[in-house]
KEGUDREN-391328 format. One line per field, with one value per residue (C-alpha): x, z, y; residue in three letters; residue number from 1. Coordinates in steps of 0.001 Angstrom, whole numbers, padded with zeros to 6 digits. Example, Ala and Ser with C-alpha at 12.3 -4.5 7.8 and 13.67 -1.06 7.14 Angstrom:
c1: [012300,013670]
c3: [007800,007140]
c2: [-004500,-001060]
bavex: [ALA,SER]
sevo: [1,2]
END
This chain:
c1: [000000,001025,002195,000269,003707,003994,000095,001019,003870,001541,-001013,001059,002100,-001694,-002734,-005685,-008682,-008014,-004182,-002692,-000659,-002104,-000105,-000323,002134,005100,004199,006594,007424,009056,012159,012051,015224,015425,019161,021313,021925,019034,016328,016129,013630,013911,011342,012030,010380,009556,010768,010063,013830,015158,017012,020446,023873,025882,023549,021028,018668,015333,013413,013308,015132,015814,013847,014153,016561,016891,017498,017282,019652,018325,020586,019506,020274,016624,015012,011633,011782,013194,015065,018039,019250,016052,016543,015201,012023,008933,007678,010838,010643,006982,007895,010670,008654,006421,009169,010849,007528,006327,009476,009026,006110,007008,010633,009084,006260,005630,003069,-000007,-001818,-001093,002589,002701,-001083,001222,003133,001907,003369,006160,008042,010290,013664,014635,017710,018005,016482,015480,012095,009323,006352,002778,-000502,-002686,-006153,-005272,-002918,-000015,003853,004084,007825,010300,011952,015526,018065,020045,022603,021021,022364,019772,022428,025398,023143,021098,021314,022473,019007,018307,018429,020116,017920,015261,017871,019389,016514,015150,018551,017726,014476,016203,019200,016203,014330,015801,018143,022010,023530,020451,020754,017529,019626,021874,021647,020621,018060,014184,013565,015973,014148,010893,011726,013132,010413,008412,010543,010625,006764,004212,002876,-000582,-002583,-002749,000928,002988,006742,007086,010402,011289,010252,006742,005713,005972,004472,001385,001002,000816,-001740,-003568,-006022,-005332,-008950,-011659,-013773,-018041,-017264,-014011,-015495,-012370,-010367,-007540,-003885,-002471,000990,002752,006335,008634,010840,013867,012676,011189,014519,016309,013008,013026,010979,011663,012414,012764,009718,008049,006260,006826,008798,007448,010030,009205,005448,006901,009553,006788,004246,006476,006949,003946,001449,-000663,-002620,-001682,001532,001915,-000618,002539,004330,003159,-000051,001450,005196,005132,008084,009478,007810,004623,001717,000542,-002607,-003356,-002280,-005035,-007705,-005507,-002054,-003276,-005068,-002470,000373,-001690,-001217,-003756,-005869,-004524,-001336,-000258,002463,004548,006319,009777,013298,016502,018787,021585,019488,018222,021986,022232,019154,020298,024005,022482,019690,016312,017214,020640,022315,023064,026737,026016,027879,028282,031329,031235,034910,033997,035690,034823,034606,031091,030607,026472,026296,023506,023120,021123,021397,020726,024080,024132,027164,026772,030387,030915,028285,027257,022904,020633,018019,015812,015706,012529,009680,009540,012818,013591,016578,015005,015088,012031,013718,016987,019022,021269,024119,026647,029178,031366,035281,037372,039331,038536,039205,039977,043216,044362,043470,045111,048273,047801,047042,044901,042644,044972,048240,045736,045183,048609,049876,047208,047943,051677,050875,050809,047424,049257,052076,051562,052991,055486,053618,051825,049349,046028,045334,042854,042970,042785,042839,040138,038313,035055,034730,035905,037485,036345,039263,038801,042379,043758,046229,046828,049634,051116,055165,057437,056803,058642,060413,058524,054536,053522,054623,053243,049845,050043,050552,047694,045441,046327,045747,042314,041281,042379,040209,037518,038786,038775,035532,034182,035940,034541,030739,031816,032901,029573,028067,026925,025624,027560,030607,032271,031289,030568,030234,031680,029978,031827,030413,031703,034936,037448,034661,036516,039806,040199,043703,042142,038865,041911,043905,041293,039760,042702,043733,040393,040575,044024,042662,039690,041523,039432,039049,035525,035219,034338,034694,033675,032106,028587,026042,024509,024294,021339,019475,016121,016935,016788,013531,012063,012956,011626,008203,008181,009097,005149,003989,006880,006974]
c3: [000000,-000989,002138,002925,001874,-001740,-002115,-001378,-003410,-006626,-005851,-005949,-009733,-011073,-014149,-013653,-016033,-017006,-018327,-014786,-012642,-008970,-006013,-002841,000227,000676,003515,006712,009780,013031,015693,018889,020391,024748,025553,027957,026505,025258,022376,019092,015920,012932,010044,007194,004551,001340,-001512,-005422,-005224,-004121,-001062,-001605,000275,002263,004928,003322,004369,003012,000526,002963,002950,006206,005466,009343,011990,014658,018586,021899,024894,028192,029427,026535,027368,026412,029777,028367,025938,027987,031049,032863,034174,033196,031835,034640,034168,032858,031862,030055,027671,026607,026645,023991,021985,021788,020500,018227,016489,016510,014475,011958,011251,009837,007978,006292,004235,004814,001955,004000,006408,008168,007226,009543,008086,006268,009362,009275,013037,015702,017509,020347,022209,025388,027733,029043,032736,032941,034759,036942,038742,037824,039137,036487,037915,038768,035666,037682,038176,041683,041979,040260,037530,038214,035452,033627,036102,039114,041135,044275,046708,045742,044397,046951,048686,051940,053441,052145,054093,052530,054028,051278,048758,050777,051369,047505,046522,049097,047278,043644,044807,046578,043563,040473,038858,039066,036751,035611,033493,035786,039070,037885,040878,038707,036002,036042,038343,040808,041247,040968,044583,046295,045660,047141,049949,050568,049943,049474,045719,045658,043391,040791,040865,037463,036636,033214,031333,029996,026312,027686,029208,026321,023691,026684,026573,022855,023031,026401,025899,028209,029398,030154,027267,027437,025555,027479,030651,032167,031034,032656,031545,030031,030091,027649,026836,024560,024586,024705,027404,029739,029639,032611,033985,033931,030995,029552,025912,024846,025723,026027,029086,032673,034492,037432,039550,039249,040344,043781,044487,043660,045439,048628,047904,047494,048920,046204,045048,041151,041435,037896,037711,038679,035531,031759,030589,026837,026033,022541,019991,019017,016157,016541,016253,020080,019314,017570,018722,020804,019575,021446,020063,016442,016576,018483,015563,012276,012200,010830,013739,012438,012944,014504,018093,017974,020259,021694,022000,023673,022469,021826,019936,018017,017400,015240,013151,012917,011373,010004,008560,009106,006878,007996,007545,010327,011347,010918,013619,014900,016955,018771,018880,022242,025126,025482,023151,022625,020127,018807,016728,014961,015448,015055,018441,021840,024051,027490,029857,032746,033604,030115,030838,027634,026807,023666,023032,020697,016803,016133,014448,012025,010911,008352,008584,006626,010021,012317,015523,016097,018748,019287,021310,022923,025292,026218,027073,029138,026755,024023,022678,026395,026564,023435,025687,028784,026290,025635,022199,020113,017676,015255,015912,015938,012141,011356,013044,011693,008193,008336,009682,006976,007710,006035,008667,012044,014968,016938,020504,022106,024033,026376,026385,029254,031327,034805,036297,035347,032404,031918,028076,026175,029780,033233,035015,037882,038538,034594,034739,031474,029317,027380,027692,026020,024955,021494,021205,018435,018731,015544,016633,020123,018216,015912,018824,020888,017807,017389,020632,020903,017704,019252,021488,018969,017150,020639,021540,018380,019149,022514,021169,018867,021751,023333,020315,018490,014435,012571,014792,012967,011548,007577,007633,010863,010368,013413,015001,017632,017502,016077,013350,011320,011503,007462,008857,011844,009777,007127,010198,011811,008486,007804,010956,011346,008248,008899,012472,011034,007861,006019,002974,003098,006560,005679,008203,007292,009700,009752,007108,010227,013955,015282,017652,016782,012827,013894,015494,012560,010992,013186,013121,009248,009521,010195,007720,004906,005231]
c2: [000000,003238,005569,008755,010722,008965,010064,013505,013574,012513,014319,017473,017208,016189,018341,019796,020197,023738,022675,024166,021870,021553,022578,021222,022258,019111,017035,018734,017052,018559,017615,019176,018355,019516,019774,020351,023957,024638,023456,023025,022846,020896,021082,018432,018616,015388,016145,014525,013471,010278,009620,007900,009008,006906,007061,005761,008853,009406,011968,014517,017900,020039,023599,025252,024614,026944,026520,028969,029053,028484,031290,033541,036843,037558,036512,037543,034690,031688,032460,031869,028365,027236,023607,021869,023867,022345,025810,026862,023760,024832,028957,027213,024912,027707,030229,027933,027259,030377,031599,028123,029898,033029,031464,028212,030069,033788,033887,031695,032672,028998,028058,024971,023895,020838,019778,015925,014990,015849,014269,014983,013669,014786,014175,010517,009615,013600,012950,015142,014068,015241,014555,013854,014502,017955,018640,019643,019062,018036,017195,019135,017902,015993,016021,013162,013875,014172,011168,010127,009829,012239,014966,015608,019384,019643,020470,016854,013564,011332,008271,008787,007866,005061,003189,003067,001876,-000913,-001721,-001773,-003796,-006105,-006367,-005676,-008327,-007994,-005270,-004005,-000777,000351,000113,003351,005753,008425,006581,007160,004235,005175,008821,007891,005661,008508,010727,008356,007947,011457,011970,008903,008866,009261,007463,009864,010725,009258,009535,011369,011870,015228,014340,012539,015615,018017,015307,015157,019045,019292,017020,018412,021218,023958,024471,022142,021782,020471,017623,016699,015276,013734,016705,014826,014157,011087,010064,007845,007194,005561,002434,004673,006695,004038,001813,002928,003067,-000613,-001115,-004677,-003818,-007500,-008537,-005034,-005186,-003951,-007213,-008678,-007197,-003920,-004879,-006460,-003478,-000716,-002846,-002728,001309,002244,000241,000591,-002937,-001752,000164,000366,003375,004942,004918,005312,004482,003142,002773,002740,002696,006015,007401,005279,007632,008692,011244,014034,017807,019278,021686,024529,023826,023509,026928,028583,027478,027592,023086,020703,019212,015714,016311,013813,013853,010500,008578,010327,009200,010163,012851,010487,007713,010760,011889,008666,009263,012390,011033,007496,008181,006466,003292,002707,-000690,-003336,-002900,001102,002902,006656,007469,010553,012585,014876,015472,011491,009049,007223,004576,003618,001001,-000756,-004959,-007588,-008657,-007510,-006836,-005853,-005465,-003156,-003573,-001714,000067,-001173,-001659,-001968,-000031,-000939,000117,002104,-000300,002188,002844,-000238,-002116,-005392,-007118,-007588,-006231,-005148,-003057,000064,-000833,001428,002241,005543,005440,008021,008763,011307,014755,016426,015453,017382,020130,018546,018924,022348,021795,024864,024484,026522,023968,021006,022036,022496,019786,017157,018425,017175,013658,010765,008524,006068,005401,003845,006203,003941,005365,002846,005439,005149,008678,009277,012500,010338,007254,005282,002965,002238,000805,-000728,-002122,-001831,-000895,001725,001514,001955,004401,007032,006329,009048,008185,008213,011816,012735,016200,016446,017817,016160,012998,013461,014582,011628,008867,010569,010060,006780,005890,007382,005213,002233,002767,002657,000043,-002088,-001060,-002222,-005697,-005428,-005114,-008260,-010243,-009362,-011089,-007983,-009103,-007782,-008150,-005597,-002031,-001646,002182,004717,008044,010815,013862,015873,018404,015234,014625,017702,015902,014276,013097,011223,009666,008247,007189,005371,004130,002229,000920,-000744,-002329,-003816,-004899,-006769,-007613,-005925,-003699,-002092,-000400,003289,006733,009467,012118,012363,015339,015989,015426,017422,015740,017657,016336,012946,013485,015150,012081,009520,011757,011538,007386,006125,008792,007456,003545]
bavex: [UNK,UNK,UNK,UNK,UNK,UNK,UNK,UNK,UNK,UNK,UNK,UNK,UNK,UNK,UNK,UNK,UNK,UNK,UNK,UNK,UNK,UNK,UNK,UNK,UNK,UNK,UNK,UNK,UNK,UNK,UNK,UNK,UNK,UNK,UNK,UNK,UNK,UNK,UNK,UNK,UNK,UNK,UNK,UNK,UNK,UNK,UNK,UNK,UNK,UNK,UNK,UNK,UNK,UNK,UNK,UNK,UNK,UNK,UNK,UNK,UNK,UNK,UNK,UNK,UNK,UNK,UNK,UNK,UNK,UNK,UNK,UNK,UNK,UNK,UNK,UNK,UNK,UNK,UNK,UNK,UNK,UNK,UNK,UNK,UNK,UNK,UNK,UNK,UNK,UNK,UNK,UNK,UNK,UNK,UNK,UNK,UNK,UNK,UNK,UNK,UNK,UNK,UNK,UNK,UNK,UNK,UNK,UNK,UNK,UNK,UNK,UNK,UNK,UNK,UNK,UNK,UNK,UNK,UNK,UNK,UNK,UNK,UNK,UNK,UNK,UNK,UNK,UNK,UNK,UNK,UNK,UNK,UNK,UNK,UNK,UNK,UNK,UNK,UNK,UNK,UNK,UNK,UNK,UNK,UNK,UNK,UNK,UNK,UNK,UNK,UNK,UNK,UNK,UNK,UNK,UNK,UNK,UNK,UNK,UNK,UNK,UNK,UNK,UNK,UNK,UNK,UNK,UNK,UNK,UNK,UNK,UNK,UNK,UNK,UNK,UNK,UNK,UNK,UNK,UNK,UNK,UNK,UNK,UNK,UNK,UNK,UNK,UNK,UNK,UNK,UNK,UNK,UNK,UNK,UNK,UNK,UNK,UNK,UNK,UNK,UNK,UNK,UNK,UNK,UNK,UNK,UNK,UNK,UNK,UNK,UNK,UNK,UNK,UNK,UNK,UNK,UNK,UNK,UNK,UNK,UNK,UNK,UNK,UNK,UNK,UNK,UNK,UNK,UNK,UNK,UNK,UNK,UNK,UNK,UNK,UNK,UNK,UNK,UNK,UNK,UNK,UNK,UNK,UNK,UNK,UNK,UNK,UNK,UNK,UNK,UNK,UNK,UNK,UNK,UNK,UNK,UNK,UNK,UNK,UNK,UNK,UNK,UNK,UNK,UNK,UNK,UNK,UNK,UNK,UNK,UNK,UNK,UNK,UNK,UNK,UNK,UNK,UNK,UNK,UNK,UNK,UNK,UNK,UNK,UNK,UNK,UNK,UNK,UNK,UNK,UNK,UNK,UNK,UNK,UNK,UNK,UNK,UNK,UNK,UNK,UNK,UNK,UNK,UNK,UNK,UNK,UNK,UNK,UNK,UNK,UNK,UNK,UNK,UNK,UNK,UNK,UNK,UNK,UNK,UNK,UNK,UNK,UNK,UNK,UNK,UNK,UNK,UNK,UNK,UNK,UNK,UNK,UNK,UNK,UNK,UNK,UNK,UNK,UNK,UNK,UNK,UNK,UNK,UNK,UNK,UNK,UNK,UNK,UNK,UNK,UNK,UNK,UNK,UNK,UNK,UNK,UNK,UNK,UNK,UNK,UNK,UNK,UNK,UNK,UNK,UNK,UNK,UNK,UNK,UNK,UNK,UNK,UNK,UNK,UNK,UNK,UNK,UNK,UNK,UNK,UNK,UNK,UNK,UNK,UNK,UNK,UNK,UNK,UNK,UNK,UNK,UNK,UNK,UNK,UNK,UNK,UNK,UNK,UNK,UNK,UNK,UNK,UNK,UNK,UNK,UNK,UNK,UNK,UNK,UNK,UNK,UNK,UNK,UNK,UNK,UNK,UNK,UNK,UNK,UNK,UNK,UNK,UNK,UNK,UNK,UNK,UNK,UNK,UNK,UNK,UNK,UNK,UNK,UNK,UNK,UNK,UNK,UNK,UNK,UNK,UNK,UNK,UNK,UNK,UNK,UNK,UNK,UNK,UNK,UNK,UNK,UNK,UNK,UNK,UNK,UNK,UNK,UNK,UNK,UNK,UNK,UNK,UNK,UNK,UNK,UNK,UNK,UNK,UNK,UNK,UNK,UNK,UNK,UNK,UNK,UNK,UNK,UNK,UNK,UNK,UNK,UNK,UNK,UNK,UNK,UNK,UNK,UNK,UNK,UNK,UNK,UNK,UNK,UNK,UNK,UNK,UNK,UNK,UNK,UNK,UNK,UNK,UNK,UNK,UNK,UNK,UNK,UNK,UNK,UNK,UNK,UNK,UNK,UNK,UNK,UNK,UNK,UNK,UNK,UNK,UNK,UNK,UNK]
sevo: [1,2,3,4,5,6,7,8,9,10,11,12,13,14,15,16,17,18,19,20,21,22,23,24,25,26,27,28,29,30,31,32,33,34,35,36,37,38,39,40,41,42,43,44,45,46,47,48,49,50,51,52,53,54,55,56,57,58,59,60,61,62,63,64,65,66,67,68,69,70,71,72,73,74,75,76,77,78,79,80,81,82,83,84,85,86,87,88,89,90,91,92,93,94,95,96,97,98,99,100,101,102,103,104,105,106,107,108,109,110,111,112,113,114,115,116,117,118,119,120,121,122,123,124,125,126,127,128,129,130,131,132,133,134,135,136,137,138,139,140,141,142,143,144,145,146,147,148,149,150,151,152,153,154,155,156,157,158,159,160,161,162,163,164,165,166,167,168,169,170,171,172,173,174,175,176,177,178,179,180,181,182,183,184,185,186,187,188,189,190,191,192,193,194,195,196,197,198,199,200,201,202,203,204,205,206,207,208,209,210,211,212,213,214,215,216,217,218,219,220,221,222,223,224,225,226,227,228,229,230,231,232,233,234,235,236,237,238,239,240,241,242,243,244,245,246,247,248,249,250,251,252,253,254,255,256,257,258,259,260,261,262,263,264,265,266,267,268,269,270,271,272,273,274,275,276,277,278,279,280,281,282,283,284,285,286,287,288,289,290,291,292,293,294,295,296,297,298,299,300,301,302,303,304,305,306,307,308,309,310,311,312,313,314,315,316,317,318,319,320,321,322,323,324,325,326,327,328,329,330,331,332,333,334,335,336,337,338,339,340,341,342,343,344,345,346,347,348,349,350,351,352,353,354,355,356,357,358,359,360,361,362,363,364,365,366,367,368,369,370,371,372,373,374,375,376,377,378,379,380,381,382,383,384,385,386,387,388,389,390,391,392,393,394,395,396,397,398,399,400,401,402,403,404,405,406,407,408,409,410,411,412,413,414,415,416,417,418,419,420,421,422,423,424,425,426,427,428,429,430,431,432,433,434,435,436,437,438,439,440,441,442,443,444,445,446,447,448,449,450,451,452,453,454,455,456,457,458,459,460,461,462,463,464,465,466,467,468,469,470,471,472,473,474,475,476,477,478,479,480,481,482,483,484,485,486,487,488,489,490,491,492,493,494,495,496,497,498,499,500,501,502,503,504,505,506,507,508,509,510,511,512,513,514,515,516,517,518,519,520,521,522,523]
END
């Protein structure tokens, strides 16, 4: 069956009767990305061109980006220190589509009137409370980083924390990605610790409570006689909530331990209503939203993700191949890579989330496996490297030689992938009088990294056990020395001729959710 896109697309070149060719507006689809720094819009729009590339990306072009700082100087717009604030994401959804309305099409009254769906990715384990009978947040947010125990203010006992991380170490199994002292599970405890949940308290990520607003009317309407909220969340979202993503239910574990928390007979009235995979239609924008923007009132809000899964549909497209991988080149070095197989390792700090059901990869289910080293970009900076000499010097290394430096390049002590080793110390000696040679053997080093992390996710049984294609993004990602260096050394490690690295078009979080909301509407 033809998708609703390819329709479109038809439609729009259709002579009519009187000779003239009809126009319709290009199907357009929206990324809202919530950062650490701030947010970000995407608008993608279908084109009548193919796809192709070496990401295998599809038909769609990228018409608006544009993103706000949540320390813009403009406090009128977002405010200051404000991304723990539930009321700062929606004053910058609101802004950023606000100006996507007057840039995509200043010749309609309703620019956005084509925006099929939306869909948006939010920080991992960043999480509030709300009460969902009286439409209200009633705990404060608590960031991806906010860790239960070592967070905590010093107005705040630290019991509260000690005695959920009793119940998850009682109930949830050994090494379990849900037992991370700052993941969803771990806070949602503690706040009940600290204040019993009442029964119409639920846990809602970052991304779940923006995708419920845009679907929420904000006043009570005649024919709305519950006029209450409804949360839902996404696979990514809900795994370090404890979400089995295997079998995709809630496990029987996390029944007893909430059970035991809360009292409550069905404790899972806590947590989501629906996980659903990201990009699976949700519900429609409310009445409010769609005449407050100029959108369609079928446009349709989809299921969320992470910002870092949506950093690899941002760089791999949204029909990547298995054995697809995205390396990050920041400060520290984080490998994603597509399998056929699900990996886990909590050692390595290494879990799968699973591939969108809408994304195709010709296999029924597969899984997006990562882990992050210590080592990375900071220690360039460490060695007083600048971004000037780091040009210069890069430019008068040969990829094609080997360094003789046998280097493990961390800034401190400490490994946690591709090797668990609290105690691994750095290794940057001998040091060569000469910088390019230093440069070159700290290079080298970082990419064996890579290159061992890769054989680490192979020993873990990942399908393919090698990469086919390494697309980079962060700061190293601009390094054409490095990408040749590292492009040949992990074809002579896996004997191999066809590994490619390149860095990636694009790396945008809020891109990679405009293409996961465009992936129902496209398959």
């Amino acid at each position: 069956m033809p998708s609703k896109i390819s329709l479109l697309l038809a439609l729009s070149s259709i002579p009519a009767i009187s000779g003239l060719a009809v126009s319709l507006p290009l199907p357009k689809f929206i990324g809202f990305d919530l950062g650490t720094s701030g947010a970000r819009i995407s608008v993608i729009e279908s084109t009548l061109e193919g796809g192709g590339g070496a990401s295998g990306a599809p038909p769609f072009r990228e018409i608006y980006t544009q993103a706000v700082a949540w320390d813009d100087p403009y406090k009128k717009y977002v405010g200051s220190s404000s991304f723990d604030d539930p009321d700062a994401w929606m004053n910058a959804i609101a802004i950023l589509m606000e100006g996507a309305a007057q840039a995509v099409d200043e010749s309609t009254s309703q620019p956005l009137a084509s925006v099929e769906s939306i869909c948006v990715s939010g920080t991992s384990a960043s999480c509030l409370i709300v009460d969902v009978k009286e439409k209200k947040v009633t705990r404060n947010p608590r960031m991806y980083n906010y860790d239960v125990v070592a967070s905590r203010g010093d107005n705040e006992d630290p019991i509260y924390a000690f005695k959920a991380m009793e119940l998850l170490d009682k109930y949830a199994p050994d090494r379990h990605t849900a037992k991370a002292r700052s993941g969803s599970l771990a806070k949602l405890l503690t706040w009940n610790e600290e204040r019993r949940l009442s029964d119409s308290e639920v846990l809602c990520h970052q991304s779940d409570y923006v995708t419920m607003l845009l679907q929420s009317n904000s006043r009570a309407r005649a024919a709305d006689s519950k006029n209450t909220w409804a949360v839902n969340s996404d696979w990514h979202n809900c795994l370090k909530l404890g979400y089995d993503v295997q079998n995709l239910v809630w496990p029987d574990w996390m029944s007893d331990c909430l059970q035991e928390a809360t009292g409550m007979k069905n404790p899972f009235k806590v947590l989501p209503q629906r996980v659903l995979s990201p990009g699976e239609p949700m519900g429609t924008v409310s009445e409010d939203v769609a005449e407050r923007f100029g959108l369609s009132q079928v446009c349709t809000v989809v299921g969320g993700t992470t910002d870092s899964n949506a950093a690899f549909f941002a760089a791999a497209g949204s029909k990547p191949a298995l054995g697809t991988a995205v390396t990050s080149l920041g400060s520290t070095l984080a490998i994603k890579y597509l399998s056929a197989t699900y990996l886990e390792n909590s050692d390595l700090g290494v879990y799968s989330h699973r591939f969108p059901s809408s994304f195709s990869t010709g296999k029924d289910v597969c899984w997006l496996a990562g882990g992050a080293s210590n080592v990375g970009c900071a220690v360039l900076r460490q060695e007083g490297f600048s971004d000037d000499e780091l040009i210069y010097l890069s430019s008068q290394i040969d990829p094609g030689t080997d360094s003789p430096l046998d280097y493990y390049p961390l800034t401190k002590t400490g490994e946690r992938f591709p090797v668990a080793d609290s105690h691994l110390e750095p290794i940057l000696t001998p040091k060569p009088d000469s910088r390019i040679q230093y440069l070159h053997g700290i290079l080298q080093g970082i990419g064996n990294v890579e290159r061992d992390g890769f054989r680490a996710l192979g020993d873990l049984g990942a399908f393919p056990a090698q990469p086919s294609v390494v697309l980079t993004c962060g700061g190293g990602s601009r390094n054409k020395t490095w990408c040749q260096m590292r492009e040949r050394r992990l074809n002579k490690s896996f004997n191999r001729e066809d590994i490619k690295v390149m860095k990636a078009d694009n790396i945008e979080a809020s891109y990679g959710a405009s293409l996961l909301a465009a992936a129902s509407f496209a398959a």
